[in-house]
C-alpha positions as CSV (number, residue, x, y, z in Angstrom):
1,X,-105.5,123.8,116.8
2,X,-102.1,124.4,114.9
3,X,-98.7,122.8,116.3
4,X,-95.5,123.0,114.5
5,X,-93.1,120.4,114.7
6,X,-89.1,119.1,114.4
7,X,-88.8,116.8,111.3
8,X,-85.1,115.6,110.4
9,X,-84.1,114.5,107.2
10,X,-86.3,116.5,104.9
11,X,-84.0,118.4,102.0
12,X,-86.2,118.3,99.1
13,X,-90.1,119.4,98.0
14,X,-90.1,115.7,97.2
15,X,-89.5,114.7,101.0
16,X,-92.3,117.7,102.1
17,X,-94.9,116.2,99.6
18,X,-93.9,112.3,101.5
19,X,-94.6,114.1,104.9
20,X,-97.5,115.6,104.1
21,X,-99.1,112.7,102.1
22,X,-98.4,110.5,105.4
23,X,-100.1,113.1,108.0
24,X,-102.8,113.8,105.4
25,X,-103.7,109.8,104.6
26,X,-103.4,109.5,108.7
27,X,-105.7,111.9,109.8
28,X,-107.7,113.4,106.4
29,X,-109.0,116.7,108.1
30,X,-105.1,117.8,108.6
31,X,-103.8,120.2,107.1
32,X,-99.6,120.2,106.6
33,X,-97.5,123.2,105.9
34,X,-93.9,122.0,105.5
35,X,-90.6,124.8,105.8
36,X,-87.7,122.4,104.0
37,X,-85.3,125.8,105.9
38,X,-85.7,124.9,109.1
39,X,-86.9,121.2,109.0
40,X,-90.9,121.8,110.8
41,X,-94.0,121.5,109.5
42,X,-97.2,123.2,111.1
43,X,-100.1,121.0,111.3
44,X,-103.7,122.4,111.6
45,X,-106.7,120.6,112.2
46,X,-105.4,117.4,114.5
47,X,-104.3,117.8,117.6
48,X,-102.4,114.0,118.2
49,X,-98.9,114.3,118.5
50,X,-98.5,110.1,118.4
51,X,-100.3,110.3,115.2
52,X,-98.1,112.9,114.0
53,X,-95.0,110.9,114.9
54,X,-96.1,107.5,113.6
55,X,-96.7,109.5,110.2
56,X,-93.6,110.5,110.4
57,X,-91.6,108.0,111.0
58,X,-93.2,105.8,108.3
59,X,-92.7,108.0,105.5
60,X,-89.3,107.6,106.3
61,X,-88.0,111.0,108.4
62,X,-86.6,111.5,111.7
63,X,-90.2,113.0,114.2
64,X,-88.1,114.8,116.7
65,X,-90.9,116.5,118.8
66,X,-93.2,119.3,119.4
67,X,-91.5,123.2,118.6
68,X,-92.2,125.1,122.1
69,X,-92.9,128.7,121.6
């Protein structure tokens, strides 16, 4: 299962490497993909968008939702 989603507040590979240490410490079998251009990440491997969110939100960025294709 791969979702991408809407992550606000991310400018820097500093801030991907805080959003993907906070998915990957929340759920260890995820794996985070992180485009700084336009603000998603793609997350294979876990399929709990709560999860995702909480992750998120405690590293410190702004979870705005699920990407629909």
């Amino acid at each position: 299962m791969e979702k991408t989603y809407k992550v606000d507040g991310m400018t820097c590979n500093g801030c991907a490497k805080s959003v993907e240490r906070a998915i990957t410490t929340a759920a260890t079998t995820a794996i985070v993909k992180v485009n700084l251009e336009k603000k998603q990440i793609t997350v294979t491997g876990i399929d709990d968008d709560v999860l995702i969110a909480q992750a998120v939100e405690a590293a410190g960025f702004d979870y705005e939702g699920p990407v629909l294709s």
